[in-house]
N, C-alpha and C positions, 0 to 999 in steps of 0.2 A: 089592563091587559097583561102588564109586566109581573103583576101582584099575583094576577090568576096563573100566569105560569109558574112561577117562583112555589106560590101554593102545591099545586098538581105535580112538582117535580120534587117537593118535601113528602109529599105523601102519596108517590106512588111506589110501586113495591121494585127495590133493589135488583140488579138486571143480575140474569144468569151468569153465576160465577165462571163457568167454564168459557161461556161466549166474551167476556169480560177479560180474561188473563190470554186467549187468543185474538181480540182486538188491540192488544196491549203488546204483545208480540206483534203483530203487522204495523201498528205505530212505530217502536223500536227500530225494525228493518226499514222502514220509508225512513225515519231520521236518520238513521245512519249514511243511507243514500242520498240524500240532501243536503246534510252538512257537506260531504264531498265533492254534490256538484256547486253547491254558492264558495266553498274555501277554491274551486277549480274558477269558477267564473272570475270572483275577483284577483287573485293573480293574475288569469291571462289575460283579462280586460280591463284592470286596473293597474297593476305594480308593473308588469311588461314593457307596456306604450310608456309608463312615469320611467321607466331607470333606460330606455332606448332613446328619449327626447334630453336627460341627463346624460347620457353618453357624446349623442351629437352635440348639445351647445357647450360642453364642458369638454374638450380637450384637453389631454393633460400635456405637457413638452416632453418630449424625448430628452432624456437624458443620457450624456453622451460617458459621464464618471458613473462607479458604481461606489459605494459606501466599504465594500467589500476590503479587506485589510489582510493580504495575505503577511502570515506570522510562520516564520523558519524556527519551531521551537522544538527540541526532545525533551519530552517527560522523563522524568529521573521519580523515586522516590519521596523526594523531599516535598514533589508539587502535590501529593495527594496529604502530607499534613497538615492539621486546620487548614480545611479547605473551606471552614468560616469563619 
């Protein structure tokens, strides 16, 4: 049965060009809308709930110092020679 179709679809006659390159267009437009809705689904149904259950069991500690280095300097001339 495989062979007889395989057969019948080498040797039947090439489908209408025009109905062809506007299937081809409405394929194009359906993909484009389905990539957007699976890249939508797995973010909000997959990476969401992962980085909200990451949030709650990983608290980070308040940090009460900051890294922060306040520096009392004036630029003069000199500081912008070899500045590498």
């Amino acid at each position: 049965m495989a062979g007889g179709t395989l057969l019948l679809g080498l040797l039947s006659v090439p489908p209408i060009p025009w109905l062809l390159q506007k299937w081809m267009v409405l394929l194009h437009f359906i993909g484009r809308i389905n990539t957007k809705i699976l890249l939508a689904i797995v973010f909000f149904g997959v990476l969401t709930p992962i980085a909200w259950m990451y949030r709650f069991f990983h608290k980070s500690p308040k940090k009460e110092d900051s890294s922060f280095v306040q520096r009392e300097h004036t630029f003069d001339a000199s500081d912008f020679e070899r500045t590498f």
